[in-house]
C-alpha positions in Angstrom: -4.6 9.5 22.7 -2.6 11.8 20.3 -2.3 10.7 16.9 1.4 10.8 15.3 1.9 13.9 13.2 1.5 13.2 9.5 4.5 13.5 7.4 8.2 12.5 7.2 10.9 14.6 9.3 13.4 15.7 6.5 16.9 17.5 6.5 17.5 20.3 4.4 21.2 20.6 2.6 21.7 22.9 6.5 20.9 19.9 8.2 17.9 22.0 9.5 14.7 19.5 10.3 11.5 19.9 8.8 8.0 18.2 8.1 7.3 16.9 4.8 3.7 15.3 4.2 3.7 14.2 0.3 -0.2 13.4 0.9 -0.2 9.8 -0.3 1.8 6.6 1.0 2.5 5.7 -2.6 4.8 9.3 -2.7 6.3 8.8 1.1 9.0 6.1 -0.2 10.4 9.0 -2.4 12.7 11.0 -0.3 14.9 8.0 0.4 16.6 8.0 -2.5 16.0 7.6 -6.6 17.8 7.4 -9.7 20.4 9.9 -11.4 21.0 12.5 -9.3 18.6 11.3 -6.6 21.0 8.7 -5.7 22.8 11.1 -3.5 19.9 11.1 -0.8 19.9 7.1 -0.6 19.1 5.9 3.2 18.0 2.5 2.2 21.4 0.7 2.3 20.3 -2.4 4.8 16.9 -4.1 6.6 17.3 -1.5 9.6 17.0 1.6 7.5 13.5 0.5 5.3 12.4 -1.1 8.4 13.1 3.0 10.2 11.5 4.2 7.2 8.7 1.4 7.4 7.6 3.1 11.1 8.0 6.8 10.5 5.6 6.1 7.3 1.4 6.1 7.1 1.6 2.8 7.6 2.9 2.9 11.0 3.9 -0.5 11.9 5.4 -1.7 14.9 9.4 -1.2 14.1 10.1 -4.0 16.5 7.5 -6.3 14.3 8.4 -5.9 11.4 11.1 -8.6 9.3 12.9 -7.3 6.4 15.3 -8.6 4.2 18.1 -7.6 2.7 16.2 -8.6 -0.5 13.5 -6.3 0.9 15.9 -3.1 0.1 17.0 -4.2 -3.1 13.3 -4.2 -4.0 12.5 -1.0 -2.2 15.1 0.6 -4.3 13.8 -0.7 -7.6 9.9 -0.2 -6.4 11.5 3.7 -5.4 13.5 4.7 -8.4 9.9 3.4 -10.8 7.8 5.7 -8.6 10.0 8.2 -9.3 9.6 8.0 -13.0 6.1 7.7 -13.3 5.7 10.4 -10.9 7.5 12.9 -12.9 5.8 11.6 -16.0 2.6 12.1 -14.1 3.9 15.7 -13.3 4.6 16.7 -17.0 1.4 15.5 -18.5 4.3 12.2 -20.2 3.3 9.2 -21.1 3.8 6.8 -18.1 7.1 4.7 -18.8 6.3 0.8 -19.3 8.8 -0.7 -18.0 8.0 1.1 -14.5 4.6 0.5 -14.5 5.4 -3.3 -15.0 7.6 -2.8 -11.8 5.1 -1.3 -9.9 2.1 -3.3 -11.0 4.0 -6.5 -10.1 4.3 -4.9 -6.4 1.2 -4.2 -6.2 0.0 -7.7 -6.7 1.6 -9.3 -3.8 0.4 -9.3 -0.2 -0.5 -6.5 1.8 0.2 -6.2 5.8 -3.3 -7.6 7.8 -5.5 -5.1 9.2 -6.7 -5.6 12.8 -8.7 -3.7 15.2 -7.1 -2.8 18.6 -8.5 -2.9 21.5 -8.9 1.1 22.3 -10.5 1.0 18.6 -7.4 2.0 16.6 -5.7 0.4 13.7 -3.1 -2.3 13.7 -1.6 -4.9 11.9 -1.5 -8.8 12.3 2.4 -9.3 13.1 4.8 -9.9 12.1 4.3 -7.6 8.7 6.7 -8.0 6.4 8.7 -5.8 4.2 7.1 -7.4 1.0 4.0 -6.8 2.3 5.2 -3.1 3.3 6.1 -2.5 -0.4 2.9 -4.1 -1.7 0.8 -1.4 0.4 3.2 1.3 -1.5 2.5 -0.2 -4.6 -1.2 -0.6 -4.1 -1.7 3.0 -3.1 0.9 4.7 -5.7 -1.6 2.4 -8.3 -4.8 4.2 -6.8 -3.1 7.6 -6.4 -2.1 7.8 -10.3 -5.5 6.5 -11.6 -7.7 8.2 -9.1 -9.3 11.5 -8.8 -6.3 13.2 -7.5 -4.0 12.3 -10.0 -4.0 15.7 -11.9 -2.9 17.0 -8.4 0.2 15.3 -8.3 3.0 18.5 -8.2 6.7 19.2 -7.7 7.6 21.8 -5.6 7.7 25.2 -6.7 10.8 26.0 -5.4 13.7 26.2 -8.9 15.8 24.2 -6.6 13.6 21.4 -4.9 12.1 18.0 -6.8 10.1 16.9 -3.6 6.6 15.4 -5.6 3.1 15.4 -3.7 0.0 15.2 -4.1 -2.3 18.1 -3.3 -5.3 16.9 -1.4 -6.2 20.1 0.0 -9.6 21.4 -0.7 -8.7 24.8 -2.9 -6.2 22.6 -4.6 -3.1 25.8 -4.5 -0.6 23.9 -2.7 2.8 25.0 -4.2 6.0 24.2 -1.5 6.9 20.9 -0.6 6.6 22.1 3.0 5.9 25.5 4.1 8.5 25.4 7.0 10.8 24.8 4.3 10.5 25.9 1.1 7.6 27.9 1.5 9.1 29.9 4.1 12.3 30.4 2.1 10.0 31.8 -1.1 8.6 34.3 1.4 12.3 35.6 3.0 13.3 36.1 -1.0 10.2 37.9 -1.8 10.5 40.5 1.2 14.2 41.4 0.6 13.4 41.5 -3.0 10.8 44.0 -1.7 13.2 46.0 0.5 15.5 46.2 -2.4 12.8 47.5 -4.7 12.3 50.4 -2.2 15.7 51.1 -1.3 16.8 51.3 -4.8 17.1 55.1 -5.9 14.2 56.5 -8.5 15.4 57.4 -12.0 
């Protein structure tokens, strides 16, 4: 059996598709949305789209299992838009805001999906799981994330005009692009014709 790619299938502003794996559950609710100028992106506008989101996450749950509530996305939005700060506080070497972490430490205490173990010896979850319990498994790994040993590793992207936050779990610890297909990939067209420029341009 073929386990699922990691990651979360983005769009850039070209509507071109790529792969971006933040590293850590706690970061994946991120690209749906945020405050200020984030708010632009925002996909969570009923049960369907958290529920989509729910699936294509680490979590993996059966969509057709799953029962969320419109109260669900309000709370998704909230539990979001505090990640987000405390992220980027995390990022900056800030002081984590309060009144977030009061938001996310209150998500973290309620009741996570059930683990079972299926039959061909995968992972699974006792049904139905729902989206309160989604959004305490978020919480609960966003809280071990920002006091664990990666913590110093969580990044923006490198590219001037990209926010995407992850957390770098690689071994040499140099990741720098949100994606490589993406941002990466568009650092390293710049730097050749900024290369080809350099040589074409006429001595003295």
């Amino acid at each position: 059996m073929t386990e699922p790619a990691i990651g979360l299938v983005l769009h850039s502003s070209e509507g071109v598709a790529y792969r971006f794996d933040p590293g850590a559950l706690g970061l994946e609710l991120l690209p749906t949305g945020g405050p200020g100028a984030y708010a632009r992106h925002e996909v969570l506008h009923e049960p369907a789209d958290l529920a989509r989101w729910a699936a294509s996450s680490r979590l993996r749950p059966d969509a057709g299992a799953l029962a969320v509530s419109p109260e669900d996305v309000a709370v998704a939005r909230y539990l979001r838009d505090a990640l987000w700060h405390i992220a980027v506080a995390r990022v900056h070497g800030q002081p984590l805001p309060a009144p977030d972490l009061v938001v996310l430490n209150e998500a973290a205490a309620w009741r996570p999906p059930a683990l079972r173990l299926a039959p061909d010896g995968g992972r699974t979850w006792r049904t139905p799981v729902t989206g309160t319990q989604v959004l305490a498994a978020v919480a609960r790994d966003a809280v071990e994330l920002f006091s664990g040993p990666y913590a110093d590793r969580v990044r923006e992207c490198s590219a001037h005009d990209c926010r995407l936050v992850f957390v770098d779990v690689s071994r040499p610890g140099r990741r720098r692009w949100c994606s490589m297909e993406h941002c990466g990939n568009r650092h390293k067209v710049r730097a050749h014709r900024s290369r080809g420029h350099a040589r074409e341009a006429p001595e003295g």
